[in-house]
C-alpha positions in Angstrom: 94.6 117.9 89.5 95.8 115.5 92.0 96.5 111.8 91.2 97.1 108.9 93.7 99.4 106.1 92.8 99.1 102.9 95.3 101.3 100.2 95.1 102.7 97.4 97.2 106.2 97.3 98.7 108.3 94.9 100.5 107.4 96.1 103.6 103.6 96.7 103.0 101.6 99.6 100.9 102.2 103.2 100.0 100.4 105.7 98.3 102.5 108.6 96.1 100.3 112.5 95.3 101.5 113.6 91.9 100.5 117.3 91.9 102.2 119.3 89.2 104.9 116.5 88.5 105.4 116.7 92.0 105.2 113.4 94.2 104.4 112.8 97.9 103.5 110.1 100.2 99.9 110.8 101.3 99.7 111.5 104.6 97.7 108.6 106.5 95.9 111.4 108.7 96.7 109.2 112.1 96.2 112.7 113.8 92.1 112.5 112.7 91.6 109.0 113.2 93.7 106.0 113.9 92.0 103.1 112.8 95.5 101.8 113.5 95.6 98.0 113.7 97.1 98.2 110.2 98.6 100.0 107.6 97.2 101.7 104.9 95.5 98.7 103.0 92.9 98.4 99.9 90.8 96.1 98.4 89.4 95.0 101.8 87.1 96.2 104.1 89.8 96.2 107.2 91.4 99.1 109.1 93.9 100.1 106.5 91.4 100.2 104.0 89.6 102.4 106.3 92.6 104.6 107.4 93.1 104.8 103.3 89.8 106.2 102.4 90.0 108.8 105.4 93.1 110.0 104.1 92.2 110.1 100.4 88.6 111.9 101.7 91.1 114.6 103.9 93.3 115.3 100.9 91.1 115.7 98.6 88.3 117.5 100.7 90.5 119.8 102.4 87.5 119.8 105.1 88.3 116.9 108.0 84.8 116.9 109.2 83.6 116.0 105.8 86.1 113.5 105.4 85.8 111.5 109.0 81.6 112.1 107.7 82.3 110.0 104.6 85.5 107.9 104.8 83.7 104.8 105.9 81.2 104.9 102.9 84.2 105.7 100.6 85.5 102.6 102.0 83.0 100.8 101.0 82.4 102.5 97.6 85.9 103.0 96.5 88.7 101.8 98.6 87.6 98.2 99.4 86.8 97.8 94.8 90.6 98.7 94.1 92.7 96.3 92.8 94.7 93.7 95.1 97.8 95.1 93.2 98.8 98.6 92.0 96.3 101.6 91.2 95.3 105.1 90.0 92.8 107.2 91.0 92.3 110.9 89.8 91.2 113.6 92.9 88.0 113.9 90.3 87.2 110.0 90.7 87.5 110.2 94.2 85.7 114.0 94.9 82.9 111.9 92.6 82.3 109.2 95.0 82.3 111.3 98.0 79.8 113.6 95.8 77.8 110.8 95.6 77.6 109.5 99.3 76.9 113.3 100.2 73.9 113.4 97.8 73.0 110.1 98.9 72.6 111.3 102.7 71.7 114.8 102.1 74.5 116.6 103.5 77.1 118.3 101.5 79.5 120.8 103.0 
């Protein structure tokens, strides 16, 4: 199971995959949508924050139409409660909450 580590550098905000004891930056997914007036950002409802969720959504989902479906909602939901500082989430928290919004609206794969 994937976990994601955010934290805030110097020169703004990064977020690390741990899969296996392996470690990645996420990829921001700029190639799906670039919500680009930031970078990626959390505990806010801005751009980054956006651009965060999508990315989490696309990583987790595997699917891109499901995630640019729900990343504004997991925004909402997830990205914009985080704290203003350093974070985990587990790839189960976040498949919950995108569970959720798809139950929510009726549509799920």
């Amino acid at each position: 199971m994937k976990v994601y580590h955010g934290r805030r550098e110097e020169h703004g905000c990064a977020v690390d995959v741990e899969e296996d004891g392996e470690a990645c930056l996420l990829d921001p997914r700029y190639d799906l949508h670039n919500h680009a007036s930031e970078d990626l950002e959390w505990g806010s409802f801005g751009t980054g924050a956006a651009q965060l969720a999508l990315a989490l959504a696309a990583d987790v989902l595997g699917d891109d139409a499901r995630a640019l479906r729900v990343h504004q909602r997991l925004k909402a939901r997830l990205v914009a409660t985080l704290p203003d500082d350093d974070w985990v989430l587990t790839e189960g928290r976040v498949r919950a909450v995108i569970d959720a919004i798809e139950l929510e609206h009726g549509r799920r794969r």
